[in-house]
mmCIF file of the protein (N, C-alpha, C, O) and its ligand, coordinates in Angstrom:
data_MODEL
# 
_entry.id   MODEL 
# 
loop_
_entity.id 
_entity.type 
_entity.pdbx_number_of_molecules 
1 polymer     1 
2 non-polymer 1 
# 
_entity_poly.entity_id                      1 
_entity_poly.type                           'polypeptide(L)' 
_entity_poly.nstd_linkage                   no 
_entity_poly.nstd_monomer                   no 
_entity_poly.pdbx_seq_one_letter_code       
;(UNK)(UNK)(UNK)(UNK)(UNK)(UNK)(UNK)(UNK)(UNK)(UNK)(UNK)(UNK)(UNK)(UNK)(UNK)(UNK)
(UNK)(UNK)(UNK)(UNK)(UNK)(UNK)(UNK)(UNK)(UNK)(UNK)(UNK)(UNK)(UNK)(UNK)(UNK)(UNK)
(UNK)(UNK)(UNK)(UNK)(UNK)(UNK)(UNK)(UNK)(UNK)(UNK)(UNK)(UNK)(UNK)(UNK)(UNK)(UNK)
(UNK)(UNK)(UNK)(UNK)
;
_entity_poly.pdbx_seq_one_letter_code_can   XXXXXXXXXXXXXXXXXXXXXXXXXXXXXXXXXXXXXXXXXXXXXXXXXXXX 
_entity_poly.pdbx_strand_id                 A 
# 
loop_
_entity_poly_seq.entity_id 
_entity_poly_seq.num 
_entity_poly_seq.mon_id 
_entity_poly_seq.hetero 
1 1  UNK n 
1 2  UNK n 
1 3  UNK n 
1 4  UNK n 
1 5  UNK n 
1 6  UNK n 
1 7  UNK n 
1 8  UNK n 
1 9  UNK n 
1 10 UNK n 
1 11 UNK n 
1 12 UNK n 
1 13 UNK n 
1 14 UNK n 
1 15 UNK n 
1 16 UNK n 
1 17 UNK n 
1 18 UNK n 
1 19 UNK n 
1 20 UNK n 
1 21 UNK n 
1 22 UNK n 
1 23 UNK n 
1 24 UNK n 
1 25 UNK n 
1 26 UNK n 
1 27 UNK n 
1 28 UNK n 
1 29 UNK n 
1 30 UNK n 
1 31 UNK n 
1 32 UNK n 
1 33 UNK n 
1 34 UNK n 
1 35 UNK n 
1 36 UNK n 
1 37 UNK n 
1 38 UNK n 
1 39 UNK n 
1 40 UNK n 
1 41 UNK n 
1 42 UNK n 
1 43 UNK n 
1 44 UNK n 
1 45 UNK n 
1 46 UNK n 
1 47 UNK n 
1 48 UNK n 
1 49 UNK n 
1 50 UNK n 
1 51 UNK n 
1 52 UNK n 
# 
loop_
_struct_asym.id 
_struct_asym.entity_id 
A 1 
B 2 
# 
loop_
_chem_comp.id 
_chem_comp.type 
_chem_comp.mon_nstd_flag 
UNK 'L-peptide linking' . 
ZN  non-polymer         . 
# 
_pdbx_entity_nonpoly.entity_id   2 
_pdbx_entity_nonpoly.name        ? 
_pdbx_entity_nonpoly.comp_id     ZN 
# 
_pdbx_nonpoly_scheme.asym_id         B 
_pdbx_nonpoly_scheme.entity_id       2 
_pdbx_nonpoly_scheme.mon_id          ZN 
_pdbx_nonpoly_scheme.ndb_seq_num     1 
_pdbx_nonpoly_scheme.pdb_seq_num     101 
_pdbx_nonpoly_scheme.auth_seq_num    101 
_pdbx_nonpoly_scheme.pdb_mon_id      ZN 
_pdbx_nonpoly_scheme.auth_mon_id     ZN 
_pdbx_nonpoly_scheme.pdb_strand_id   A 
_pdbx_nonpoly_scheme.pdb_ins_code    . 
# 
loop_
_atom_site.group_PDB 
_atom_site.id 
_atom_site.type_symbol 
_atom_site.label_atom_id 
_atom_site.label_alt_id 
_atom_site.label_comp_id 
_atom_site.label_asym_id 
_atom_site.label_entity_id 
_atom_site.label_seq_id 
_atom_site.pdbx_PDB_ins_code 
_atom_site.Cartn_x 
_atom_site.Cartn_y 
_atom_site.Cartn_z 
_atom_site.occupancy 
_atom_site.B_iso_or_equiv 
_atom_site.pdbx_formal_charge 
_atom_site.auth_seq_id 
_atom_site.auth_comp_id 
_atom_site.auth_asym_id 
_atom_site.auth_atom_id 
_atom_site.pdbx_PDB_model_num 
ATOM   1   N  N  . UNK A 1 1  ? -5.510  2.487  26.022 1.00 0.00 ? 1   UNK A N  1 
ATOM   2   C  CA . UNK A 1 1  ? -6.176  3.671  26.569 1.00 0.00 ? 1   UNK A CA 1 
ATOM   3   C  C  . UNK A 1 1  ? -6.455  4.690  25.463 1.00 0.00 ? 1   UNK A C  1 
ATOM   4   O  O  . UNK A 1 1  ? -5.806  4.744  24.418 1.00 0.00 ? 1   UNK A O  1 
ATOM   5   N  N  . UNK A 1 2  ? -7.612  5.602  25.824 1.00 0.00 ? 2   UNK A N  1 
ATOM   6   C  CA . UNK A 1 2  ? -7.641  6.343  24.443 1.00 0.00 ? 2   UNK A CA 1 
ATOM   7   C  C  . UNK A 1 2  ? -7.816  7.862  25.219 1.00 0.00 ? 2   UNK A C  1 
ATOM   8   O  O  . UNK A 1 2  ? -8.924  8.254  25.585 1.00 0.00 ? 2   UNK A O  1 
ATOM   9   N  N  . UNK A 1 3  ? -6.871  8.462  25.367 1.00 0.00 ? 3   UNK A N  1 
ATOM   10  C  CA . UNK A 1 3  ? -6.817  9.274  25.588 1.00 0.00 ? 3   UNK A CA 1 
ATOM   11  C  C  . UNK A 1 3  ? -7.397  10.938 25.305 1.00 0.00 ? 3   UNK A C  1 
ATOM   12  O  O  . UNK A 1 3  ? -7.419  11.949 26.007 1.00 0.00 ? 3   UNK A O  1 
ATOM   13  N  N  . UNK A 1 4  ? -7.870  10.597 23.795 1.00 0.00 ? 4   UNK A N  1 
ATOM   14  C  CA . UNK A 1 4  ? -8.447  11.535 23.498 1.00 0.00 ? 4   UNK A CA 1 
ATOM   15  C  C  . UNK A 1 4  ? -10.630 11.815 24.057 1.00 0.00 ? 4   UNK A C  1 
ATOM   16  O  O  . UNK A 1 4  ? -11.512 12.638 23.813 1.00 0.00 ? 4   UNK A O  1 
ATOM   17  N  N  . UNK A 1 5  ? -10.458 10.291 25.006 1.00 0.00 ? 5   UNK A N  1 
ATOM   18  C  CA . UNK A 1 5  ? -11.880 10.410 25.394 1.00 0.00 ? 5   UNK A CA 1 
ATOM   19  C  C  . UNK A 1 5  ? -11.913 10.261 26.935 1.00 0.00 ? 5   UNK A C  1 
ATOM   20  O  O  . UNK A 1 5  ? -12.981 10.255 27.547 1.00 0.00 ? 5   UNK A O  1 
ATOM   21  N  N  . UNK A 1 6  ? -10.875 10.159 27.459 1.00 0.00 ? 6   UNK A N  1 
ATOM   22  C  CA . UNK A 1 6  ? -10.376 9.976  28.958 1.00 0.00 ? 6   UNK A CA 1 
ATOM   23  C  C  . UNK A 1 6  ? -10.764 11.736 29.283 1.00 0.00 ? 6   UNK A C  1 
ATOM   24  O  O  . UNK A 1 6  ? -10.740 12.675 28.488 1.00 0.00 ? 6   UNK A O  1 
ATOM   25  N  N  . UNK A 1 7  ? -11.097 11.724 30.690 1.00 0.00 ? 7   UNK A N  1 
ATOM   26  C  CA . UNK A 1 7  ? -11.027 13.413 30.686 1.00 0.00 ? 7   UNK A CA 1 
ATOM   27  C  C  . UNK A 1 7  ? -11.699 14.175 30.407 1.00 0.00 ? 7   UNK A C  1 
ATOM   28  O  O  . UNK A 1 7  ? -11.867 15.274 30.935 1.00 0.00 ? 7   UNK A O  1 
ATOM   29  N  N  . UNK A 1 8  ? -12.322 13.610 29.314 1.00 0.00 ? 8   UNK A N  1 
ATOM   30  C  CA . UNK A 1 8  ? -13.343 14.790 29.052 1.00 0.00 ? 8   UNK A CA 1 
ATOM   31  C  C  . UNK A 1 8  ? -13.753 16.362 29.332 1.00 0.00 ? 8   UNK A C  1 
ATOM   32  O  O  . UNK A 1 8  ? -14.558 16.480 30.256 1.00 0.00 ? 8   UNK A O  1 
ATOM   33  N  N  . UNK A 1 9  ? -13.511 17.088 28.958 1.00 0.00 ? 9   UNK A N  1 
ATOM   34  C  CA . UNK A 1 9  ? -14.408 18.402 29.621 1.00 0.00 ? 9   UNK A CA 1 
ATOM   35  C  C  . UNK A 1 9  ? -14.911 19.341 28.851 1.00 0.00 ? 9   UNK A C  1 
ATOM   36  O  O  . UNK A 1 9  ? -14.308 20.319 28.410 1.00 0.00 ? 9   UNK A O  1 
ATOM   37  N  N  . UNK A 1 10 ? -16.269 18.984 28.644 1.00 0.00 ? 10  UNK A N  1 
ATOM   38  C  CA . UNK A 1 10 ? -16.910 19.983 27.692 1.00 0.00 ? 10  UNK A CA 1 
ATOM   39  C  C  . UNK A 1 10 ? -16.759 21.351 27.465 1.00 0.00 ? 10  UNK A C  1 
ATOM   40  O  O  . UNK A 1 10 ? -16.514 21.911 26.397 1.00 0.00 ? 10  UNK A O  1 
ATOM   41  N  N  . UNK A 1 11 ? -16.898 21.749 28.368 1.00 0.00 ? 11  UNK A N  1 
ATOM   42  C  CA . UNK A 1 11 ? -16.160 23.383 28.393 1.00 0.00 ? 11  UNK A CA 1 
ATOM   43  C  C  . UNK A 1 11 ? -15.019 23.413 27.744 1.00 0.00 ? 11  UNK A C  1 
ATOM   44  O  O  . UNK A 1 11 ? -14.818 23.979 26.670 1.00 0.00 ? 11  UNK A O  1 
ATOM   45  N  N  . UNK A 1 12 ? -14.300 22.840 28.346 1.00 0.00 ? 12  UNK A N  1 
ATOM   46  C  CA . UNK A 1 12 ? -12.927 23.274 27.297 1.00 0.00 ? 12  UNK A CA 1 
ATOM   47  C  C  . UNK A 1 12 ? -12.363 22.722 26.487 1.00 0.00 ? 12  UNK A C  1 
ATOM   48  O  O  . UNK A 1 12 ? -11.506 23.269 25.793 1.00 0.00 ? 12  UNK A O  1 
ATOM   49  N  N  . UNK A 1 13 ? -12.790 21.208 26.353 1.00 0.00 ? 13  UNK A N  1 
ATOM   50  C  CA . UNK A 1 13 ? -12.868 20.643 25.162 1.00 0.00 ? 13  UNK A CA 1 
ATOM   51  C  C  . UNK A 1 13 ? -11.480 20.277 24.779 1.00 0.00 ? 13  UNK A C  1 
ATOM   52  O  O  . UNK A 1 13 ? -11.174 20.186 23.590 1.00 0.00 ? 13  UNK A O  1 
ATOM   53  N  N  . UNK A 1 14 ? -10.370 20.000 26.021 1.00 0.00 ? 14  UNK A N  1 
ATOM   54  C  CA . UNK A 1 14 ? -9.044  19.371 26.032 1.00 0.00 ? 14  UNK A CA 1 
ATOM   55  C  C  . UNK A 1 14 ? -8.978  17.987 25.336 1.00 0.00 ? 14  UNK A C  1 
ATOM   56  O  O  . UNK A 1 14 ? -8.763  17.180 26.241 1.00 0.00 ? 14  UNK A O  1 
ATOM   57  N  N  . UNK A 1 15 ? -9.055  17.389 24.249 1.00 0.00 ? 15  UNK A N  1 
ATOM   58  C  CA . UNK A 1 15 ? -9.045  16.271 23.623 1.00 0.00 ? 15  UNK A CA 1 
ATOM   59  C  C  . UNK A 1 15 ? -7.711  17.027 23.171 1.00 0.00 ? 15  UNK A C  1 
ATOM   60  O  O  . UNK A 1 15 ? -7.284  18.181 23.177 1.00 0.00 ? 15  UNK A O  1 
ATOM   61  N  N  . UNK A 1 16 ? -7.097  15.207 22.604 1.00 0.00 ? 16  UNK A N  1 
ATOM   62  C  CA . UNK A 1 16 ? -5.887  15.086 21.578 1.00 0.00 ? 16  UNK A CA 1 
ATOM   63  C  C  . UNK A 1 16 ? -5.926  16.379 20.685 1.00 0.00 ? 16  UNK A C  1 
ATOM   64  O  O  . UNK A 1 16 ? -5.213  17.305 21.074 1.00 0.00 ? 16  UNK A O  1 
ATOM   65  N  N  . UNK A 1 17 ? -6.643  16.563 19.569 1.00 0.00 ? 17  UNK A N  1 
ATOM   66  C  CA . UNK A 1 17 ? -6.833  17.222 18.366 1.00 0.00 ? 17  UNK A CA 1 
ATOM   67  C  C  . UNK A 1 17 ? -6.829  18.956 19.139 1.00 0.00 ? 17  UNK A C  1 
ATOM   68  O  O  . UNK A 1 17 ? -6.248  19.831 18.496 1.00 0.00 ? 17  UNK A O  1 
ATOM   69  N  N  . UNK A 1 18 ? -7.516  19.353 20.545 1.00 0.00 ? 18  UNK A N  1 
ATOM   70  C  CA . UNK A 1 18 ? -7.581  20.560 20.798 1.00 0.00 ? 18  UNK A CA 1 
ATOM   71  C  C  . UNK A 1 18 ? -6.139  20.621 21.213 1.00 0.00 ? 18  UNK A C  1 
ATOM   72  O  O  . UNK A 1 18 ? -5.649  21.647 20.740 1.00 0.00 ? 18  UNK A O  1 
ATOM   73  N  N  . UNK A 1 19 ? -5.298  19.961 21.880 1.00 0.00 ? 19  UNK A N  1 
ATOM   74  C  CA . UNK A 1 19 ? -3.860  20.152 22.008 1.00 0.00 ? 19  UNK A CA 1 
ATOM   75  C  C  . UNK A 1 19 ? -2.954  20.206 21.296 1.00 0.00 ? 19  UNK A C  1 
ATOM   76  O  O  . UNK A 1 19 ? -1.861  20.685 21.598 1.00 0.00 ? 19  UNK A O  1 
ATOM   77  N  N  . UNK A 1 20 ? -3.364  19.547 19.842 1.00 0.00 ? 20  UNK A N  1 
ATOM   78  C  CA . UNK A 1 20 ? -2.423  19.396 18.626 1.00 0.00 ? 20  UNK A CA 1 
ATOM   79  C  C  . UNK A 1 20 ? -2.526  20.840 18.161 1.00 0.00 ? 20  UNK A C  1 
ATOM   80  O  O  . UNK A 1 20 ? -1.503  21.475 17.905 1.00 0.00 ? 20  UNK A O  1 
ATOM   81  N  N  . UNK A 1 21 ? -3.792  21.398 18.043 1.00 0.00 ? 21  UNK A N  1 
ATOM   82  C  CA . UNK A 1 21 ? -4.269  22.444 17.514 1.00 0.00 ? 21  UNK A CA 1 
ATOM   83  C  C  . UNK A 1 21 ? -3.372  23.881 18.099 1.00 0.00 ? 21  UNK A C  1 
ATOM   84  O  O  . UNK A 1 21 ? -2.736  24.746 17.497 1.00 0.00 ? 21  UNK A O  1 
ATOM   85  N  N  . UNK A 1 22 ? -3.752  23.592 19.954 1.00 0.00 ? 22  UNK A N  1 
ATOM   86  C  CA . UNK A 1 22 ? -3.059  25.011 20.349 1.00 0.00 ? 22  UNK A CA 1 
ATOM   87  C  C  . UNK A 1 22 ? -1.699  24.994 20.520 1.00 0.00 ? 22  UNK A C  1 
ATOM   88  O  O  . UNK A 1 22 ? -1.096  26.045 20.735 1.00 0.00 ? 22  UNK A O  1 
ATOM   89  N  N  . UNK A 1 23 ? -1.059  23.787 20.442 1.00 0.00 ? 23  UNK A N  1 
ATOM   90  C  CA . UNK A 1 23 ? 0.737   23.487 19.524 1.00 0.00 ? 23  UNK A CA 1 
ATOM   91  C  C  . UNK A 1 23 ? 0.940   23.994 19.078 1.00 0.00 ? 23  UNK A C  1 
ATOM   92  O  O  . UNK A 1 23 ? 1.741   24.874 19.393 1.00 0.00 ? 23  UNK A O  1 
ATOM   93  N  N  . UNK A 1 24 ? 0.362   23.883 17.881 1.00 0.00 ? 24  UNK A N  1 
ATOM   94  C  CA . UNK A 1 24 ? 0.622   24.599 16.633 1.00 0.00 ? 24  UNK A CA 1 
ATOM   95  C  C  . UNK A 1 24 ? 0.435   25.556 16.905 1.00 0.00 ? 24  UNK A C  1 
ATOM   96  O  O  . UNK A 1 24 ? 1.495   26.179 16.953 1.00 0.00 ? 24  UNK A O  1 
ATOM   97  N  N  . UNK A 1 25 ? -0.854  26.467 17.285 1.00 0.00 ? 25  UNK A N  1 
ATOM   98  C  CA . UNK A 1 25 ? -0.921  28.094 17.643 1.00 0.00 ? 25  UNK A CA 1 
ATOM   99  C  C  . UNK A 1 25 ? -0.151  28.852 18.291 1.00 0.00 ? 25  UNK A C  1 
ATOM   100 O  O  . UNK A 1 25 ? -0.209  30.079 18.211 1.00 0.00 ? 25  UNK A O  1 
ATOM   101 N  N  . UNK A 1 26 ? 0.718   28.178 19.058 1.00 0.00 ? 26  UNK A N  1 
ATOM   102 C  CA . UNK A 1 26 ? 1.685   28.555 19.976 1.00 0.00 ? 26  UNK A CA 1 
ATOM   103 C  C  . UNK A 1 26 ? 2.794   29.255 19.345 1.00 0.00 ? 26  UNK A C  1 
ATOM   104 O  O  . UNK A 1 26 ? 3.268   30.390 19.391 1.00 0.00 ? 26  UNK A O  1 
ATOM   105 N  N  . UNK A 1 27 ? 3.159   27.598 18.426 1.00 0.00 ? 27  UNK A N  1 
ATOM   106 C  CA . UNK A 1 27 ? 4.302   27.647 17.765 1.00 0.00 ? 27  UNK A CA 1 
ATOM   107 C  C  . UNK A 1 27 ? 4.012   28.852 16.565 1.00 0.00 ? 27  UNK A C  1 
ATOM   108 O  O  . UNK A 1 27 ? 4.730   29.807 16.266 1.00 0.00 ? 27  UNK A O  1 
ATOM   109 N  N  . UNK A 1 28 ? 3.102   28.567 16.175 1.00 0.00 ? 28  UNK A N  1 
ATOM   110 C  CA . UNK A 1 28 ? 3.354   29.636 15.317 1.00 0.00 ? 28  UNK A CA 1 
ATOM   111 C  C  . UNK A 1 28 ? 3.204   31.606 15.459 1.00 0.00 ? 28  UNK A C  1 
ATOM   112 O  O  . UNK A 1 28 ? 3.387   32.538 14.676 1.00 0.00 ? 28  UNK A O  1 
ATOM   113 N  N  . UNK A 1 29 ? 2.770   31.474 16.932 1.00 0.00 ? 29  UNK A N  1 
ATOM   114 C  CA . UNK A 1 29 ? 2.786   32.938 17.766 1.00 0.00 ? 29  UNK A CA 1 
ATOM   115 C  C  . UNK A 1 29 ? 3.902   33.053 18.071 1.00 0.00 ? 29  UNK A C  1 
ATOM   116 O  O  . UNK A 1 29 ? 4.448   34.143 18.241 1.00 0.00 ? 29  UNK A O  1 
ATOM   117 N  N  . UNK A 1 30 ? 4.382   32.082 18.183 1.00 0.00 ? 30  UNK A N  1 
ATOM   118 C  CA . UNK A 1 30 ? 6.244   32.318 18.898 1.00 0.00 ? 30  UNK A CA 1 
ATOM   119 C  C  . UNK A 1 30 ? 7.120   32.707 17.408 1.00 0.00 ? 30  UNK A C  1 
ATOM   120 O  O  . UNK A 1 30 ? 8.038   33.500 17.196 1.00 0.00 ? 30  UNK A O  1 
ATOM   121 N  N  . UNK A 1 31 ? 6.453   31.859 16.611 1.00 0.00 ? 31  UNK A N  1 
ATOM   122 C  CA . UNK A 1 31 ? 7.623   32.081 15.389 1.00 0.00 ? 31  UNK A CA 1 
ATOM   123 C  C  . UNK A 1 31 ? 7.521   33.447 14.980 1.00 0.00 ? 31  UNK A C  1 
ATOM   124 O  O  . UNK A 1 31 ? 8.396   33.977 14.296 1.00 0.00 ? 31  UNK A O  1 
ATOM   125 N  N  . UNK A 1 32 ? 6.244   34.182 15.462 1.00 0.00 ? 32  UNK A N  1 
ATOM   126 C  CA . UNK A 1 32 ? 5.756   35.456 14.549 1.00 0.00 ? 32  UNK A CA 1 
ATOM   127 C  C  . UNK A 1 32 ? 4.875   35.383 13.343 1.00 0.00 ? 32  UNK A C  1 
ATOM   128 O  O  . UNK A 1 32 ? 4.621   36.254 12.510 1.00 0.00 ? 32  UNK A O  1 
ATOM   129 N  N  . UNK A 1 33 ? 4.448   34.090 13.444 1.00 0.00 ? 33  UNK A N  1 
ATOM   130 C  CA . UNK A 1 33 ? 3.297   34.244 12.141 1.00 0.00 ? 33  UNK A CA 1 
ATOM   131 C  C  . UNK A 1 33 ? 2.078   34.642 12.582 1.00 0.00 ? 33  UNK A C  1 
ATOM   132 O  O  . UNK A 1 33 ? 1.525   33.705 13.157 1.00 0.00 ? 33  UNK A O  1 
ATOM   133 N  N  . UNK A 1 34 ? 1.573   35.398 12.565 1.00 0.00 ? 34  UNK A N  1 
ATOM   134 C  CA . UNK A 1 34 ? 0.278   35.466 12.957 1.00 0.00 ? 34  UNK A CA 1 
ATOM   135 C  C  . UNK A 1 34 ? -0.717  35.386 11.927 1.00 0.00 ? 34  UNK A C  1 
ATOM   136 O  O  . UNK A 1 34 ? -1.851  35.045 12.262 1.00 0.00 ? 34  UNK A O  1 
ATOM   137 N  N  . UNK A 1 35 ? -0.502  35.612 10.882 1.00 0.00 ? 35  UNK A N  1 
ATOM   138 C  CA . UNK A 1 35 ? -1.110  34.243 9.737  1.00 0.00 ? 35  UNK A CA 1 
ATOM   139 C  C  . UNK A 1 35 ? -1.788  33.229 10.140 1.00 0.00 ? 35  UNK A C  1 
ATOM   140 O  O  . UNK A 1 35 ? -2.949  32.950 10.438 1.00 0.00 ? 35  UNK A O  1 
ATOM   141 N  N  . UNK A 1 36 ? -0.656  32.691 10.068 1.00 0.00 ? 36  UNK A N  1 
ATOM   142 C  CA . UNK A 1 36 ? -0.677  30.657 10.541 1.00 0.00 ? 36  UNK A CA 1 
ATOM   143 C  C  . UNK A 1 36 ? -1.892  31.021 11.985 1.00 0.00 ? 36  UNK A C  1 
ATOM   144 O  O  . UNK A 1 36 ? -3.099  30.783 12.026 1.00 0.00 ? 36  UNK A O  1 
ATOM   145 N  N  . UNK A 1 37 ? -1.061  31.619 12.964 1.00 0.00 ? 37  UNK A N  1 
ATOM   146 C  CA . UNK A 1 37 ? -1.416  31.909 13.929 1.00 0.00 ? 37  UNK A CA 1 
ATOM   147 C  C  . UNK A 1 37 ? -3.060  31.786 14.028 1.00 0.00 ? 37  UNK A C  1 
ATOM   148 O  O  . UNK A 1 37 ? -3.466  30.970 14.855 1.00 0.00 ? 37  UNK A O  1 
ATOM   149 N  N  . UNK A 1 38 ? -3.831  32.357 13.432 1.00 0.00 ? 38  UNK A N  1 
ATOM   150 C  CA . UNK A 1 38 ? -5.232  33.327 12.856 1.00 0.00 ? 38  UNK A CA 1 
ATOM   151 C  C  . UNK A 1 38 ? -5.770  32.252 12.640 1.00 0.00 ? 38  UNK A C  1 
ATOM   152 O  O  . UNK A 1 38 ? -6.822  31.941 13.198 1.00 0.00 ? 38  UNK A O  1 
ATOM   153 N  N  . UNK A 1 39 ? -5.138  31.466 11.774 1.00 0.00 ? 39  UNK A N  1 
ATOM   154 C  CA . UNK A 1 39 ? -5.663  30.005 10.775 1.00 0.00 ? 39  UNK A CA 1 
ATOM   155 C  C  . UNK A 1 39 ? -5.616  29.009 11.686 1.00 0.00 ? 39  UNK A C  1 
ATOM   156 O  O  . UNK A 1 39 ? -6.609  28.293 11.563 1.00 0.00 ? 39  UNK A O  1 
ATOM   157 N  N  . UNK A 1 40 ? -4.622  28.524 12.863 1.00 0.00 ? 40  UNK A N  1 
ATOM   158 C  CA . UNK A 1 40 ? -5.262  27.533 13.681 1.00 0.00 ? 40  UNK A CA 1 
ATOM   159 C  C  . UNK A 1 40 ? -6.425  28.252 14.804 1.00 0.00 ? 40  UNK A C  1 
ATOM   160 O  O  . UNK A 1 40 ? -6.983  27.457 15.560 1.00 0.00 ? 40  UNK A O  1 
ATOM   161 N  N  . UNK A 1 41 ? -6.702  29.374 14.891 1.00 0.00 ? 41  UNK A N  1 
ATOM   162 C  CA . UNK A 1 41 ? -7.413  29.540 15.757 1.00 0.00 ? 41  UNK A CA 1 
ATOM   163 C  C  . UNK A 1 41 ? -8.590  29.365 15.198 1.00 0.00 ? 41  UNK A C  1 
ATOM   164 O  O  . UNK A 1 41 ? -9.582  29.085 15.871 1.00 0.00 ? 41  UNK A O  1 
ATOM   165 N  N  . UNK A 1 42 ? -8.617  29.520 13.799 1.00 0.00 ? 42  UNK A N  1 
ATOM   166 C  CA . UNK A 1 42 ? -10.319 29.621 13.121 1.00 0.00 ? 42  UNK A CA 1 
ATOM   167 C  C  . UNK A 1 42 ? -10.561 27.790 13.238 1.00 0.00 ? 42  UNK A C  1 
ATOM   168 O  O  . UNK A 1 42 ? -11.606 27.177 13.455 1.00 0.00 ? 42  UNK A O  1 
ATOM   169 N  N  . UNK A 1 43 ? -9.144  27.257 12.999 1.00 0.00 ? 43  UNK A N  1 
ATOM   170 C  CA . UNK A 1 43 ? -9.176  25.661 12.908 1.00 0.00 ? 43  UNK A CA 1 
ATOM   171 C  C  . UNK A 1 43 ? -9.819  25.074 14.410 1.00 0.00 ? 43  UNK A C  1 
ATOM   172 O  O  . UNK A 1 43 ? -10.612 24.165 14.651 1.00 0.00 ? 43  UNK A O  1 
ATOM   173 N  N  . UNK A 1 44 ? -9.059  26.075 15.315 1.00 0.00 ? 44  UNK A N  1 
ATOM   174 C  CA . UNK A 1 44 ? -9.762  25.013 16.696 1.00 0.00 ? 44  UNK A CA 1 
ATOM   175 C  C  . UNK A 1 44 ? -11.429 25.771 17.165 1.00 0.00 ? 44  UNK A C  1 
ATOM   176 O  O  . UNK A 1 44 ? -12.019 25.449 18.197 1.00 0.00 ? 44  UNK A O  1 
ATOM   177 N  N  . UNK A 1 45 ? -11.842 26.569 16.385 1.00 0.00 ? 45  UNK A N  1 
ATOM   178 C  CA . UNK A 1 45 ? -13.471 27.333 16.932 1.00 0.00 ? 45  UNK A CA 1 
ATOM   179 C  C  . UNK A 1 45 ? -13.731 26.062 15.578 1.00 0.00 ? 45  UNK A C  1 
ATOM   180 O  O  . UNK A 1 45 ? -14.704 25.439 16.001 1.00 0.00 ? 45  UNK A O  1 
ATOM   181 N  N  . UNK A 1 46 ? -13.446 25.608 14.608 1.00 0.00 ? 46  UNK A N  1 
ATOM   182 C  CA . UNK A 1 46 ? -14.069 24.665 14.098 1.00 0.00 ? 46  UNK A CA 1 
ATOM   183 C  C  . UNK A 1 46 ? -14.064 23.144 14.221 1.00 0.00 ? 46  UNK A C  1 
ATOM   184 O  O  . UNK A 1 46 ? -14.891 22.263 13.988 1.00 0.00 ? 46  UNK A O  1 
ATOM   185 N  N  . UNK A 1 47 ? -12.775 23.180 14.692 1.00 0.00 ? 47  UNK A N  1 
ATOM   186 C  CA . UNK A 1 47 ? -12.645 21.362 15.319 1.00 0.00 ? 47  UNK A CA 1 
ATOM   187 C  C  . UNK A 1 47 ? -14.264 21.645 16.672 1.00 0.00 ? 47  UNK A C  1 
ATOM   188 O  O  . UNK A 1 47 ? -15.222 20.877 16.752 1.00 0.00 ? 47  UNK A O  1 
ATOM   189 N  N  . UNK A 1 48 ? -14.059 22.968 17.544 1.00 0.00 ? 48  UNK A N  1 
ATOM   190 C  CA . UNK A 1 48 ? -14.945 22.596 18.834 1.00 0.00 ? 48  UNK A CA 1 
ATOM   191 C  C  . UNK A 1 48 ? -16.244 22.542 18.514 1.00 0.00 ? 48  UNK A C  1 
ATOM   192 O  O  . UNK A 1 48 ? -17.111 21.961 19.167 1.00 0.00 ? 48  UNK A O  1 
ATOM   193 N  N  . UNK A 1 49 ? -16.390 23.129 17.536 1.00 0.00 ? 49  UNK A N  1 
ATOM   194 C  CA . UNK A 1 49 ? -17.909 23.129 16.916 1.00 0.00 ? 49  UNK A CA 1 
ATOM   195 C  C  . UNK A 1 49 ? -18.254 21.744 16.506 1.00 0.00 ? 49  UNK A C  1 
ATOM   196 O  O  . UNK A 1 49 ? -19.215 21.126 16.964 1.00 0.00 ? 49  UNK A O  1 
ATOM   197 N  N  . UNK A 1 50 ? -17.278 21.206 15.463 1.00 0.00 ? 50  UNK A N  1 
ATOM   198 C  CA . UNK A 1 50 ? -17.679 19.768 14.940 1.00 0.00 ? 50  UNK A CA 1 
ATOM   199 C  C  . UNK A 1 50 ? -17.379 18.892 16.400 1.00 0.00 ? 50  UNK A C  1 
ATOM   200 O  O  . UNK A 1 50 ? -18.464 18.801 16.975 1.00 0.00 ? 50  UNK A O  1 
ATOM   201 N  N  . UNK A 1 51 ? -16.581 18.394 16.989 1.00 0.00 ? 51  UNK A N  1 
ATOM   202 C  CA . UNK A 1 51 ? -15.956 17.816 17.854 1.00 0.00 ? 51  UNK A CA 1 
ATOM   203 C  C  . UNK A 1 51 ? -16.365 17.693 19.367 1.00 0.00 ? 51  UNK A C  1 
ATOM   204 O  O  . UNK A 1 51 ? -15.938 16.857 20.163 1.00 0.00 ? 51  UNK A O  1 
ATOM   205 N  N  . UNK A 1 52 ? -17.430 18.858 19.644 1.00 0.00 ? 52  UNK A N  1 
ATOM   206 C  CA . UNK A 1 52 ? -17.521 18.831 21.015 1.00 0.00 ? 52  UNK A CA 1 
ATOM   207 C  C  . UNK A 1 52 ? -19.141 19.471 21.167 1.00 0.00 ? 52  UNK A C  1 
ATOM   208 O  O  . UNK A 1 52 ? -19.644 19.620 22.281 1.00 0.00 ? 52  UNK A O  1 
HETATM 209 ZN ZN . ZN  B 2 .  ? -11.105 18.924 20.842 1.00 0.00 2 101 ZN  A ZN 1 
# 
């Protein structure tokens, strides 16, 4: 099964890589980086651009 194409939904663009992405954003809002934080968010407006 490939999960990252199961599901689909353009709008929001829930694939594997957009979940890995807001993981990480999470984690790193929780830790207090908002750095890191800043940097996966610019990462997932660019995974959705290339990706979706
Ligand atoms: Zn995605």
């Amino acid at each position: 099964m490939n999960e990252s194409v199961a599901d689909a939904q353009p709008l929001q663009g829930h694939c594997a890589e957009c979940r890995r992405i807001k993981a990480e954003y999470y984690r790193a809002w929780r830790a207090g980086d908002r750095v890191a934080a800043e940097a996966w968010c610019v990462t997932m407006g660019r995974h959705q651009r290339v990706a979706h």
